[in-house]
C-alpha positions as CSV (number, residue, x, y, z in Angstrom):
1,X,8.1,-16.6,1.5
2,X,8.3,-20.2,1.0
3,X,7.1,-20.9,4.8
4,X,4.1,-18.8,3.8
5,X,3.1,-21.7,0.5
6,X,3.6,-24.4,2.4
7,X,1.2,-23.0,5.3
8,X,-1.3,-22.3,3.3
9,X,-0.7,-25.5,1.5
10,X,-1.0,-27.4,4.8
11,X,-4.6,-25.7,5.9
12,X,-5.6,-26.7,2.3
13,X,-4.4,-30.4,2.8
14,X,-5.6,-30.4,6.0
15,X,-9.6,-28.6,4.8
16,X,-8.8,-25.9,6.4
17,X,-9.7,-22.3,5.3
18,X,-6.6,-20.7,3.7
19,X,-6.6,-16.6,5.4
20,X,-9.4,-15.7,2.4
21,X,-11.7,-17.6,3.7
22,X,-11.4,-16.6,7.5
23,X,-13.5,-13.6,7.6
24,X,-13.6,-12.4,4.6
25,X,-16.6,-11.1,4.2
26,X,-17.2,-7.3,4.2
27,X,-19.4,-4.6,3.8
28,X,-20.1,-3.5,0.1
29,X,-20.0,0.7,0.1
30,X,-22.3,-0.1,-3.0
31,X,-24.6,-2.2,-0.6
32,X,-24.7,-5.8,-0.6
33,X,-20.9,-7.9,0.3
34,X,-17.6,-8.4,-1.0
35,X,-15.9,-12.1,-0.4
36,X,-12.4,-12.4,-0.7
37,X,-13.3,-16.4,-1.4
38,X,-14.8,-15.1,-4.4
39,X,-11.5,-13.7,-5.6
40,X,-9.7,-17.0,-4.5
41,X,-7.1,-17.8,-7.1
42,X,-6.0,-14.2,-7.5
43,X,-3.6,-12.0,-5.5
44,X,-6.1,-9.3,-3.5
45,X,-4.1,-5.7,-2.1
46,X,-6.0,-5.1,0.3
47,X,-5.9,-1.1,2.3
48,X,-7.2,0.5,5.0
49,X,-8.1,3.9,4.0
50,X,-9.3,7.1,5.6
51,X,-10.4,10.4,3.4
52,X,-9.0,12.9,6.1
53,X,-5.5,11.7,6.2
54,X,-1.9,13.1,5.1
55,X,-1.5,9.7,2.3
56,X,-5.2,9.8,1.2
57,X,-3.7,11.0,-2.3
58,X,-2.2,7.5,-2.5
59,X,-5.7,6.8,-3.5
60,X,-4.6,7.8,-7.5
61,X,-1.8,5.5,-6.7
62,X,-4.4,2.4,-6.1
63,X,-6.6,3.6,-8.6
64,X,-3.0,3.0,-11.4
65,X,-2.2,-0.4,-9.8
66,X,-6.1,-1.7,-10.1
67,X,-5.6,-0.2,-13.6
68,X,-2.5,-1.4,-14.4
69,X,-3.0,-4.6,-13.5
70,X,-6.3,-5.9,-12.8
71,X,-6.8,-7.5,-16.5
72,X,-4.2,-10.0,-15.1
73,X,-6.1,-10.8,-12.1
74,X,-5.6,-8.3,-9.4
75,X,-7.7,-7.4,-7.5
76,X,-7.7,-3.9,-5.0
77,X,-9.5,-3.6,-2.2
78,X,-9.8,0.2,-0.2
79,X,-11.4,-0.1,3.4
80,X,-12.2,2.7,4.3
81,X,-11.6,2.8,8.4
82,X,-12.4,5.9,10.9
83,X,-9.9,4.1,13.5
84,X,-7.4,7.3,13.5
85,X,-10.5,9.7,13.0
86,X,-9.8,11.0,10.0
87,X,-12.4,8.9,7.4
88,X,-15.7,11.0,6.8
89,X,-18.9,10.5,8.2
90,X,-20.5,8.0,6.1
91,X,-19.9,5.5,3.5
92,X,-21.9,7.5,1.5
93,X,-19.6,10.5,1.7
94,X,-16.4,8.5,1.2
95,X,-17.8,7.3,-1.5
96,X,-18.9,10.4,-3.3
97,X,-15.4,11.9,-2.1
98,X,-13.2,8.8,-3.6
99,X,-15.3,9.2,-6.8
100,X,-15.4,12.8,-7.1
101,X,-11.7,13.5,-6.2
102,X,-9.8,10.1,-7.4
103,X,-12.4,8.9,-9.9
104,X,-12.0,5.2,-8.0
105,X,-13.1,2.4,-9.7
106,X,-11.8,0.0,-7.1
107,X,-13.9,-2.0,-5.0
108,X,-14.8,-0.7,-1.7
109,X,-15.8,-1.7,1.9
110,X,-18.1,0.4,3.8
111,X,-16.4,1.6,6.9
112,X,-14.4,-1.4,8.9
113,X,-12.7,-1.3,11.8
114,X,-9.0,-2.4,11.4
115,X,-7.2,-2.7,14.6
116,X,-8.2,-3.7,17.7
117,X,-11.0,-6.2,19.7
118,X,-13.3,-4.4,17.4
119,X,-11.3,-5.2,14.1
120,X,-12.9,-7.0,11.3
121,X,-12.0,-10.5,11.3
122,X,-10.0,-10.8,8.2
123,X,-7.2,-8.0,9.6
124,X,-7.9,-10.0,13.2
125,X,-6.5,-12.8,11.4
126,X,-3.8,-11.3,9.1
127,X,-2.6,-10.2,13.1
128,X,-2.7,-14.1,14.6
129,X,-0.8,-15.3,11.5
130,X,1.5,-12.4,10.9
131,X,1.4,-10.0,13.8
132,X,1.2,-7.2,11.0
133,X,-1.8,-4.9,12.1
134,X,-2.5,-1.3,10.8
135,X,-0.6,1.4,12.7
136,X,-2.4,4.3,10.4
137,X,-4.2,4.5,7.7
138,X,-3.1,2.9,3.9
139,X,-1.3,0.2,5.2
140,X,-1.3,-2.8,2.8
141,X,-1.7,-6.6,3.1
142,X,-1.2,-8.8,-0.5
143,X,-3.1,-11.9,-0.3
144,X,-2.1,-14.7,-2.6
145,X,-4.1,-16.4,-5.3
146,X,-4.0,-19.1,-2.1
147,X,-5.3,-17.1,0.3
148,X,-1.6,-16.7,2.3
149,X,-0.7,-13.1,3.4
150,X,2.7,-12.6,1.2
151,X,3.4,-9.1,2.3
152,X,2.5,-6.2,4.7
153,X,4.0,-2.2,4.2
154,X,2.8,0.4,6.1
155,X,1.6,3.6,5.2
156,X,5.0,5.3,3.5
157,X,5.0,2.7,0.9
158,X,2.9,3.9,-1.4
159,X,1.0,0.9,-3.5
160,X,2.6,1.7,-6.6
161,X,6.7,1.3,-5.4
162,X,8.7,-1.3,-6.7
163,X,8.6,-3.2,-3.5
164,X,5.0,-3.8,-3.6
165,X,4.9,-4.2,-7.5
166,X,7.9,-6.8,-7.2
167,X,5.9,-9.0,-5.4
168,X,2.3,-8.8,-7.0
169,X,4.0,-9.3,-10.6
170,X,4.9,-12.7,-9.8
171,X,1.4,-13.4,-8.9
172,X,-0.5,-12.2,-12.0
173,X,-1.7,-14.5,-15.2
């Protein structure tokens, strides 16, 4: 964990881009973009979602954390990916299905690759600095207020467990 500060520390030294700013630009499902530099200085879960899939009720779980805790700073971030084939048609269906079925109040990408040489760049780069890359769908990445990845779980955590919540607590104002 501490190797993690004092990278990011180093690219910010250095004037390098700390992980949030490499990339981290997506697709609003609402139109427009979402910048992960605009959230700089506040921990960011960010997970790659699909509406067809055996943990898409995990969405109630992300919509209680970005509840829970997004007075203190958190932010929650759901990207919606068809990579496993199991993520509706259309950003306008996923979002008519997230709101309908989870009442999500999250932010939301439109739909974002998440693996591979098609991959958006900010999970190509959470791969070169980590290696973590999504094997299925709701796997999540925390991003620090500093823009450092400080954990990775794959999709059997479920955002809500103590060992995701154990390390965004820390994090929050």
């Amino acid at each position: 964990m501490m190797l993690r500060h004092v990278l990011a520390l180093c690219l910010v030294l250095a004037g390098l881009p700390a992980l949030a700013g490499v990339g981290g630009t997506f697709a609003s499902i609402d139109g427009g973009t979402l910048s992960l530099e605009a959230w700089r200085g506040r921990p960011v879960l960010v997970v790659n979602t699909a509406s067809q899939c055996g943990f898409t009720p995990q969405y109630a779980a992300l919509q209680k954390v970005f509840d829970t805790y997004s007075a203190r700073g958190l932010v929650v971030l759901a990207v919606p990916s068809d990579d496993f084939n199991q993520e509706l048609g259309s950003a306008a269906e996923v979002k008519a299905f997230c709101e309908l079925n989870y009442d999500l109040t999250l932010p939301m990408t439109d739909i974002t690759h998440v693996r591979g040489p098609q991959a958006h760049p900010f999970f190509k780069a959470v791969k070169a600095e980590t290696g973590f890359e999504p094997g299925w769908n709701f796997n999540k990445i925390l991003v620090g207020p500093d823009g450092a990845v400080m954990g990775t779980w794959g999709s059997t955590t479920r955002p809500d467990s103590k060992a995701i919540l154990q390390e965004i607590e820390p994090l929050l104002k």
